[in-house]
C-alpha positions in Angstrom: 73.6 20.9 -39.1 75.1 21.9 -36.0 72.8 23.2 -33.3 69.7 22.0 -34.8 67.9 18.7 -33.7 67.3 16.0 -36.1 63.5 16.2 -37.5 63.3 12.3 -37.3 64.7 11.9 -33.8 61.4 14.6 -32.5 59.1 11.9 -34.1 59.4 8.6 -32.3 57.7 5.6 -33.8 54.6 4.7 -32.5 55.5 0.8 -32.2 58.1 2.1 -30.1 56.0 2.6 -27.0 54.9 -0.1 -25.0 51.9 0.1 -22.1 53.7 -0.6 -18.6 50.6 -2.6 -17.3 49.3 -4.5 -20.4 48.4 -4.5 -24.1 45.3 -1.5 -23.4 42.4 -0.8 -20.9 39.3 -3.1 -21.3 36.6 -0.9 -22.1 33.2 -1.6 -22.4 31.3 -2.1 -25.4 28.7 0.8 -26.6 25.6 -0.3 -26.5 22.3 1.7 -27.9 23.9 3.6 -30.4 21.7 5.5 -32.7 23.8 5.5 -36.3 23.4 8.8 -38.3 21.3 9.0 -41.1 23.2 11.5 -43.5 19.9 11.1 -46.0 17.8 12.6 -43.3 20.3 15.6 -42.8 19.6 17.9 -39.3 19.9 16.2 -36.2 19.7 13.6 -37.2 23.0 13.2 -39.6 25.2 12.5 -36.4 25.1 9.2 -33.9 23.9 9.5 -30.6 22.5 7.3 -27.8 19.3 5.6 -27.5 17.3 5.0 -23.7 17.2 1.3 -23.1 13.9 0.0 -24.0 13.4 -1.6 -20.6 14.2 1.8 -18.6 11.3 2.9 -16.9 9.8 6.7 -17.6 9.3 9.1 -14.4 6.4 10.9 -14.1 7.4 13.4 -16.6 8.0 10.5 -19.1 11.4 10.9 -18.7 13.6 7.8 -18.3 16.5 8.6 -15.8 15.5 12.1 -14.6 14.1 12.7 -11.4 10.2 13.8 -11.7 7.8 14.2 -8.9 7.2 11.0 -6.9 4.2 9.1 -7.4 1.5 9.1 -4.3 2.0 6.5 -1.3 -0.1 4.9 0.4 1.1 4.7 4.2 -1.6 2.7 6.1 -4.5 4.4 6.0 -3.7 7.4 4.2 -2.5 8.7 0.8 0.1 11.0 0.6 0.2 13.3 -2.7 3.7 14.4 -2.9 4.0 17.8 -3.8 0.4 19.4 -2.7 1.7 20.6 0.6 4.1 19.6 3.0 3.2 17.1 5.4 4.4 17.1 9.5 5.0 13.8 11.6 4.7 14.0 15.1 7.5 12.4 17.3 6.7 10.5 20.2 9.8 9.2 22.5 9.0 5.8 24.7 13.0 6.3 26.6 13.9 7.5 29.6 16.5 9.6 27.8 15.6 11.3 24.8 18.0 14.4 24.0 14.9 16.8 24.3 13.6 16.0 27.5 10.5 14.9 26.0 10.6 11.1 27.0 7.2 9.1 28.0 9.2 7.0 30.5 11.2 9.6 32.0 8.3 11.5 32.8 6.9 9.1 34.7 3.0 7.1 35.3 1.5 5.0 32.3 3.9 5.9 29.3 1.1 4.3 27.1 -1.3 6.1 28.3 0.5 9.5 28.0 1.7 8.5 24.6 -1.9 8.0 23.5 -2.8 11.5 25.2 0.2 13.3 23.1 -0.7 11.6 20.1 -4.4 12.8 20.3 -2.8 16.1 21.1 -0.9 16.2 18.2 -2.9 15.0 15.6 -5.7 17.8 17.0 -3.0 20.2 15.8 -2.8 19.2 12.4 -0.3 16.0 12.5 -0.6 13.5 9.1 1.1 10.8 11.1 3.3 9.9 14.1 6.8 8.4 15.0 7.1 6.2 17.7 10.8 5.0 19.1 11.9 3.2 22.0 15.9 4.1 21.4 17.6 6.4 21.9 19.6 8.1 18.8 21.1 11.4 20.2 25.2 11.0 20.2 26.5 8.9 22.9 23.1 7.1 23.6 23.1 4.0 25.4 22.3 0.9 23.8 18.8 -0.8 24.3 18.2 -4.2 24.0 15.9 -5.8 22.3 13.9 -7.3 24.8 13.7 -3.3 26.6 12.7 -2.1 23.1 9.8 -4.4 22.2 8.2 -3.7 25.7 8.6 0.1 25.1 7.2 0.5 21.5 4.7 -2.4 21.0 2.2 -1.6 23.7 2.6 1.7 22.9 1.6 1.3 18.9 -1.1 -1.2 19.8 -2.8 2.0 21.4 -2.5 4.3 19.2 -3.9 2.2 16.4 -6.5 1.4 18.4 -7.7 5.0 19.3 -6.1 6.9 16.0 -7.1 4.5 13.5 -6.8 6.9 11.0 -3.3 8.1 11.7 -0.1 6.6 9.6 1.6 5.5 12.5 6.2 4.7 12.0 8.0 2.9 14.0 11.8 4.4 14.8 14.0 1.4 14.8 17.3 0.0 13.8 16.3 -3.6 15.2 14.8 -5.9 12.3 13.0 -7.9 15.5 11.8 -4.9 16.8 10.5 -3.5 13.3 8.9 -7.1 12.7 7.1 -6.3 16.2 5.8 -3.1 15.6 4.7 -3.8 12.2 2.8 -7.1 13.7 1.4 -4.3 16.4 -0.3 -2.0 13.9 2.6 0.1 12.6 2.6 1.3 8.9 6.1 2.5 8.1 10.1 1.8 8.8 12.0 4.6 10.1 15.6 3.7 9.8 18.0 5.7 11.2 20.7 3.6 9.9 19.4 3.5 6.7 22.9 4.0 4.6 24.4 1.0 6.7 25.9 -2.0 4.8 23.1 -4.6 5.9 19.7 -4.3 4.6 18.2 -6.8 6.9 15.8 -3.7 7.5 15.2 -3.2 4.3 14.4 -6.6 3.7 11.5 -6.4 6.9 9.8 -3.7 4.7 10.3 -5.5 1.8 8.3 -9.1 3.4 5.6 -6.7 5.1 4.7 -4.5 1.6 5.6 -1.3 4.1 7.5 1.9 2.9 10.8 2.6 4.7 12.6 5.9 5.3 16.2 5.6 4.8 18.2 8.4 6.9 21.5 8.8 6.3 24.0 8.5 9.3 28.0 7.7 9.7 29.7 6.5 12.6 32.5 9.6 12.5 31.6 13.1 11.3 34.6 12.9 8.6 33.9 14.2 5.0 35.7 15.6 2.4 32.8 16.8 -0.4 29.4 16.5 2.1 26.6 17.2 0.1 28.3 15.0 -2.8 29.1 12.4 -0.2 25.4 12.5 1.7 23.6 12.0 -2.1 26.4 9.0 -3.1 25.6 7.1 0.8 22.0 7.4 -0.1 21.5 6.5 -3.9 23.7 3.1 -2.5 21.1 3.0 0.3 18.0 3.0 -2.4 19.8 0.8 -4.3 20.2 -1.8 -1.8 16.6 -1.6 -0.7 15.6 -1.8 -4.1 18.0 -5.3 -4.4 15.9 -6.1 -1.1 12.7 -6.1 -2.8 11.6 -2.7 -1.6 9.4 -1.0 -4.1 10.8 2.4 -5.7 7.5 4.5 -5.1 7.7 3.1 -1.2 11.4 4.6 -0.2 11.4 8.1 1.3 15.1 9.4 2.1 16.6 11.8 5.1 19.5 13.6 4.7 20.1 12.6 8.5 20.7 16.3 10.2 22.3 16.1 13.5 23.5 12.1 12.3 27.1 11.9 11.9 27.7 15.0 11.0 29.3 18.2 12.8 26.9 21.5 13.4 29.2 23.3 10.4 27.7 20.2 8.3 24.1 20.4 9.6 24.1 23.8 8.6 25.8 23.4 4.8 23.3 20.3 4.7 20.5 22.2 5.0 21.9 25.5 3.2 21.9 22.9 -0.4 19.0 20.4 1.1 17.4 21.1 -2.7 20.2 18.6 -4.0 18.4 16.0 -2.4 15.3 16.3 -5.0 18.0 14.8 -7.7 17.2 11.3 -6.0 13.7 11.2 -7.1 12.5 10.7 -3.5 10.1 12.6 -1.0 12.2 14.0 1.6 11.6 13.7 5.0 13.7 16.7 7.3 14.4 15.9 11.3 15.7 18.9 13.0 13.6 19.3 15.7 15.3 20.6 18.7 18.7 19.3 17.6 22.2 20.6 19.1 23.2 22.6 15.7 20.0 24.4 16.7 21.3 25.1 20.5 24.9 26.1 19.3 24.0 28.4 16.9 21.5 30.3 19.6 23.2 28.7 22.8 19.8 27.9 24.1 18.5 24.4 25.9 16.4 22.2 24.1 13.3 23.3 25.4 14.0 26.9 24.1 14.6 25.9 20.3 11.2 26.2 19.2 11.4 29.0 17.0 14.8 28.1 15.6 13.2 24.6 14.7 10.1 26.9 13.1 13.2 28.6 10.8 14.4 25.1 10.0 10.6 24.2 9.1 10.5 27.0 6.5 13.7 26.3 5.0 12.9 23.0 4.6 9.7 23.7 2.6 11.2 26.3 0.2 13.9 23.2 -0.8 11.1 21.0 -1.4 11.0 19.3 1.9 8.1 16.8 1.6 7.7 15.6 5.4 9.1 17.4 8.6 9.6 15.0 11.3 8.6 17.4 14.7 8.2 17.6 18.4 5.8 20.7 18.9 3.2 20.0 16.2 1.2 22.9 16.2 3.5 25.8 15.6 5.4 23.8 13.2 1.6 23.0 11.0 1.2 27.0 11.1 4.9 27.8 9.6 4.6 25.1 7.1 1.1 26.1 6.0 2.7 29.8 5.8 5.8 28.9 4.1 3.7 26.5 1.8 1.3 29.1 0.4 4.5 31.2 -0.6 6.2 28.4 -2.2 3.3 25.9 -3.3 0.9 28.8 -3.7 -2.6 29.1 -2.1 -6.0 28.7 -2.8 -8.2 31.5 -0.4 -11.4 29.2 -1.4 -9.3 26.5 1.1 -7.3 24.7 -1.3 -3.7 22.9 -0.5 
């Protein structure tokens, strides 16, 4: 009939179209399929998936969901994730650290004032100490490795020797230089390049039986979902370290604050830091005196204090585990404070 459009010529055969790229897509095969049981009735009358028999349960006895992490030893200390959160003093062996805290700049025996810091700090309350002979603020200067050894090792010989009780990291992106300080009396890896492609530090932890912090860090502040981006970097960080040999319960993660990222980012970053419990990982938070801190409050570095003491609180209402710190002692006080609130507290002198 005139004006109308033939019924058959609306229906096109199906063996009339033909996939531009191939016969299909190449799908993989379902595997743990639970098959109804229409006898049964309920739940169970329709399929559904089964967890692999070899998938390992949480702590919740939940395969694949993030529970709380199970305790680490770090040298001579246990850590019990989740009781309270714990504070690492930082100790800088550079002529040029971003705070104007640096042993050498300052000066005399850096060995001997790092030993007199560290007693310092772990009078205040500190459950272990960072030490680092690099540099890591933007624009640093490279150090070799020769330079670096010198600075850290004698350093971390001390402290072991007059803080034997104290977890004691050493900050490095050096494999040579973590083999060192391990050999010196170091306990942990702190890798501020943690997300990077080659796990040769990864592997050091792995041949000593150490834990190792992986931070997260780019070369260019560029990003286009952050948060997303940050927790993608760092689950292919774990899962390299894990290829390495690193154990599961020995990996702590760092979102990296102040690493790659602009202050706009810092400040989302820590704004959503609770997205970093989906990894399954203590968390370990450096802001300590950083440049977000300064920009927001256009203040020096020696004037951040109680910015960094805001940070601190933060941190522990997100479920921060470690906070990585230059002034110990205020920082213990706001984390004890802001743990009571969020942890709760036990007047008899509980956690």
């Amino acid at each position: 009939m005139p004006g109308h459009p033939d019924p058959a010529a609306s229906h096109p055969d199906p063996a009339d179209f033909v996939d531009p790229v191939g016969p299909g897509r190449d799908l993989p095969s379902q595997r743990g399929v639970v098959p109804p049981d229409p006898d049964r009735g309920g739940g169970a009358s329709t399929p559904s998936f089964a967890v692999p028999l070899d998938t390992s349960p949480d702590t919740l006895g939940l395969p694949g969901l993030p529970g709380r992490p199970a305790p680490l030893a770090i040298g001579p200390r246990t850590f019990t994730w989740g009781c309270r959160t714990f504070v690492m003093g930082i100790l800088n062996v550079t002529p040029d650290s971003f705070s104007g805290d640096g042993l050498i700049a300052a000066g005399g025996d850096p060995v001997r004032a790092a030993v007199a810091l560290a007693r310092s700090m772990v009078a205040q309350g500190a459950d272990l100490l960072d030490v680092g002979g690099e540099s890591s603020r933007p624009g640093h200067s490279p150090v070799s490795l020769q330079d670096e050894v010198a600075r850290v090792v004698p350093v971390i010989r001390a402290l072991r020797a007059a803080l034997p009780e104290t977890p004691l990291s050493i900050d490095t992106t050096k494999p040579a230089v973590a083999d060192a300080a391990l050999a010196a009396g170091a306990h942990l890896l702190n890798d501020v390049w943690g997300v990077a492609a080659d796990a040769a530090l990864a592997r050091v932890a792995a041949a000593n039986g150490v834990p190792l912090i992986v931070m997260h860090n780019r070369a260019e502040a560029r990003y286009v979902n952050l948060v997303a981006e940050i927790l993608a970097d760092l689950q292919r960080a774990l899962e390299r370290a894990l290829a390495a040999g690193v154990g599961w319960d020995r990996l702590i993660v760092d979102p990296g604050f102040g690493f790659g990222k602009a202050p706009h980012h810092n400040l989302a970053l820590l704004s959503d830091l609770r997205s970093l419990r989906l990894l399954g990982r203590p968390i370990l938070l450096g802001t300590s005196r950083k440049s977000t801190l300064g920009k927001v409050l256009d203040l020096p570095p020696d004037e951040r204090a109680e910015a960094t003491l805001a940070t601190t609180a933060l941190g522990v209402a997100a479920g921060v585990d470690i906070v990585r710190v230059h002034d110990v002692g205020p920082n213990v006080r706001a984390a004890r404070m802001a743990d009571a609130v969020v942890r709760g507290w036990d007047p008899d002198g509980g956690a």
